[in-house]
C-alpha positions in Angstrom: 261.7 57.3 95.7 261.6 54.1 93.8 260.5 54.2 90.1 256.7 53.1 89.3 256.3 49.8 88.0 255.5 49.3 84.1 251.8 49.9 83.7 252.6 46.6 82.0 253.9 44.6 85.3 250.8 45.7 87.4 248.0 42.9 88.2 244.9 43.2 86.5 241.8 42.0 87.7 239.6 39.9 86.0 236.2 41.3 85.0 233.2 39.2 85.9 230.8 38.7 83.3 227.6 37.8 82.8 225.8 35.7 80.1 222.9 37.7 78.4 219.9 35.8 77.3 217.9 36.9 74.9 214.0 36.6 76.1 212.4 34.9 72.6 208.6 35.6 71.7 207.1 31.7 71.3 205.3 31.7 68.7 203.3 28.3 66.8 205.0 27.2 64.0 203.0 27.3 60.8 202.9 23.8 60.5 201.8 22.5 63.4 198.7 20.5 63.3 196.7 23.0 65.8 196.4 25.3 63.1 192.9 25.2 61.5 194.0 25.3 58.1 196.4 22.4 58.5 193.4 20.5 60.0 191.6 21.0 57.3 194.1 20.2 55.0 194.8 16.9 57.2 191.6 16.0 57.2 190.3 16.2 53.0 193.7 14.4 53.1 192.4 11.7 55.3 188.6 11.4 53.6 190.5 11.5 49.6 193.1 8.6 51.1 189.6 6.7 52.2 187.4 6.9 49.4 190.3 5.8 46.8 191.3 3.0 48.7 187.3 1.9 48.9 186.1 -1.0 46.7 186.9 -0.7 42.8 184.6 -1.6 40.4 186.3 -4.6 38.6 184.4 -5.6 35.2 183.8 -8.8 35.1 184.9 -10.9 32.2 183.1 -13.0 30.3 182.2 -16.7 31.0 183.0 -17.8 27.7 186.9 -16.4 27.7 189.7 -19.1 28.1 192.6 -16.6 28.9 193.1 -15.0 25.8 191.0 -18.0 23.7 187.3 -17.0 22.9 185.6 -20.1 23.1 182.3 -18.5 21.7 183.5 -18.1 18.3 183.2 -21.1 16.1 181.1 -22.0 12.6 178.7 -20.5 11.6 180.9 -17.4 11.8 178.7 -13.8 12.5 180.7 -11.4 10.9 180.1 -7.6 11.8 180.5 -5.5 9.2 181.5 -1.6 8.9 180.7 1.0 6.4 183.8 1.2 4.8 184.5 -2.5 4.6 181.4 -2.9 2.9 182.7 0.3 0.0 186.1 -1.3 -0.2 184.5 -4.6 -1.0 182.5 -3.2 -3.9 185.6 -1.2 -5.4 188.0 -4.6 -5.2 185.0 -5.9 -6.5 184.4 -8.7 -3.9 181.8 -10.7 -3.2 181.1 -10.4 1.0 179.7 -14.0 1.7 181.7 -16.1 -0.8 184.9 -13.9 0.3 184.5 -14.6 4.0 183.4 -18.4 3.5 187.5 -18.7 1.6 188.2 -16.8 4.1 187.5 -18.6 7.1 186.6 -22.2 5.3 183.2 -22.1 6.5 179.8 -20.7 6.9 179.5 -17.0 7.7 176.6 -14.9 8.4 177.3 -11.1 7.8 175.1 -8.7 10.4 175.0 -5.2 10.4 173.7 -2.8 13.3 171.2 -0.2 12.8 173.9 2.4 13.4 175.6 1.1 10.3 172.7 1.4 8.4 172.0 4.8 9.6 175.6 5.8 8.5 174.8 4.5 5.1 171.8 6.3 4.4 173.2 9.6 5.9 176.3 9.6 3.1 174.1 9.8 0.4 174.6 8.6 -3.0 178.4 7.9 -3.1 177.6 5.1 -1.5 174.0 3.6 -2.9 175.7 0.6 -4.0 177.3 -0.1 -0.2 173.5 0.6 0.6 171.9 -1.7 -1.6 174.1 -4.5 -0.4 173.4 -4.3 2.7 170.0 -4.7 2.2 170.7 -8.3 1.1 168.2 -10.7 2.5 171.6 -12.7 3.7 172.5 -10.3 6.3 171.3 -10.4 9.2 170.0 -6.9 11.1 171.0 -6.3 14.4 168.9 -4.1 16.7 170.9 -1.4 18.3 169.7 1.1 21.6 172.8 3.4 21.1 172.2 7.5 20.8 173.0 8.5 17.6 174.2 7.0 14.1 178.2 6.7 15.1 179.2 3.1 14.2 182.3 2.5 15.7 181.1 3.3 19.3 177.9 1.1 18.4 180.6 -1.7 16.8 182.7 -2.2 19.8 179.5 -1.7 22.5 178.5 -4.9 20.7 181.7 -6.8 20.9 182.2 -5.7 24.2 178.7 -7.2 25.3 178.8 -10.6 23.3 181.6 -11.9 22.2 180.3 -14.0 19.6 181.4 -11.3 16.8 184.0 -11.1 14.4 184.6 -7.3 13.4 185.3 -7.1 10.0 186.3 -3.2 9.0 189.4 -1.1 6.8 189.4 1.5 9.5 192.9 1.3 11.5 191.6 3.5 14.3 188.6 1.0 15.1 191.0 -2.0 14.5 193.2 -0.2 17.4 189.8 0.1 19.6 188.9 -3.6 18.9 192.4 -5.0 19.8 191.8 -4.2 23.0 188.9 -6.2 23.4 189.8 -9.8 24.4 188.9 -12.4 22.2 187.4 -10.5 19.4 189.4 -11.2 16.2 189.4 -8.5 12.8 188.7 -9.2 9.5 190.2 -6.9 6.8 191.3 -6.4 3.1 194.6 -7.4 2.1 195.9 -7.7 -1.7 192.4 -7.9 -3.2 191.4 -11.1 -0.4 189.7 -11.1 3.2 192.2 -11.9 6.1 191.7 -12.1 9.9 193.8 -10.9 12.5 194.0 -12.7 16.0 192.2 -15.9 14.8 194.9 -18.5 13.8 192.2 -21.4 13.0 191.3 -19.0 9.9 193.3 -21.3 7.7 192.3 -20.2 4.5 193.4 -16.3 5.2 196.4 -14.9 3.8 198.9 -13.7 6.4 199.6 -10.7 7.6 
């Protein structure tokens, strides 16, 4: 008989197969929008995105501001004046209204709020003298509705409100405060003299 092929040789047959498909379980993603807590999320979204595009409360400025010029401020000068400007006047042994009239080359009323002179009472006898001068028939009192004796917040509440004032204080943190009120200029000690800040028609001030 004839030898048997090579297993090799023979024909083979080609299998048939068949393309398996996994059955998935659908499930929502956790991001959809159906979901109640993304709803809810969407929607304090939505009322937060309302309410800060709503009207702003712009301050208005005042009527008597040209730009950056205070057209307010002119002779007579009313000159605020702080605790401490008051005690370093006394120890550079200056007098306040004859120092402010070189200063500014003209007439100048010095006021004082009622939270300054609630400041002055409160420290005592260290500063008796400060006191005593500011009980000066020449300055002027200025009635105050503020809570409490703190001066500074009482000092630039007043500016704020009229803009008639010039601040006159040695405190850098309330000359930082008042800087950024337009229009309000500082007065200050400097080598044993009065000098403003921000006012350039103060001829007779040294400069800075």
């Amino acid at each position: 008989p004839p030898p048997l092929p090579f297993p090799s040789t023979l024909p083979m047959t080609k299998s048939k197969k068949t393309r398996k498909v996994a059955v998935a379980k659908k499930i929502i993603s956790p991001k959809d929008t159906r979901v109640k807590s993304n709803m809810v999320a969407s929607s304090l979204k939505r009322s937060s995105a309302e309410s800060a595009s709503g009207p702003r409360q712009v301050e208005q400025s005042s009527s008597s501001m040209f730009f950056s010029y205070n057209a307010s401020l002119g002779p007579p000068y009313s000159v605020l004046v702080d605790t401490n400007f008051l005690n370093f006047s006394i120890k550079n042994k200056l007098d306040v209204v004859r120092s402010m009239t070189d200063c500014l080359l003209a007439k100048c009323t010095p006021h004082i709020t009622d939270c300054v002179m609630g400041e002055l009472e409160k420290l005592g006898t260290k500063y008796r003298l400060a006191l005593s001068l500011a009980k000066d028939p020449r300055f002027v009192r200025v009635p105050c509705s503020c809570k409490g004796c703190y001066a500074d917040d009482c000092l630039v509440n007043q500016v704020s409100t009229w803009k008639c004032f010039i601040v006159a204080t040695c405190d850098k943190e309330l000359r930082r405060r008042i800087r950024k009120v337009p229009g309000v200029p500082c007065m200050f000690i400097k080598g044993r003299k009065y000098t403003v800040e921000r006012m350039p028609e103060a001829f007779g001030a040294p400069r800075v």
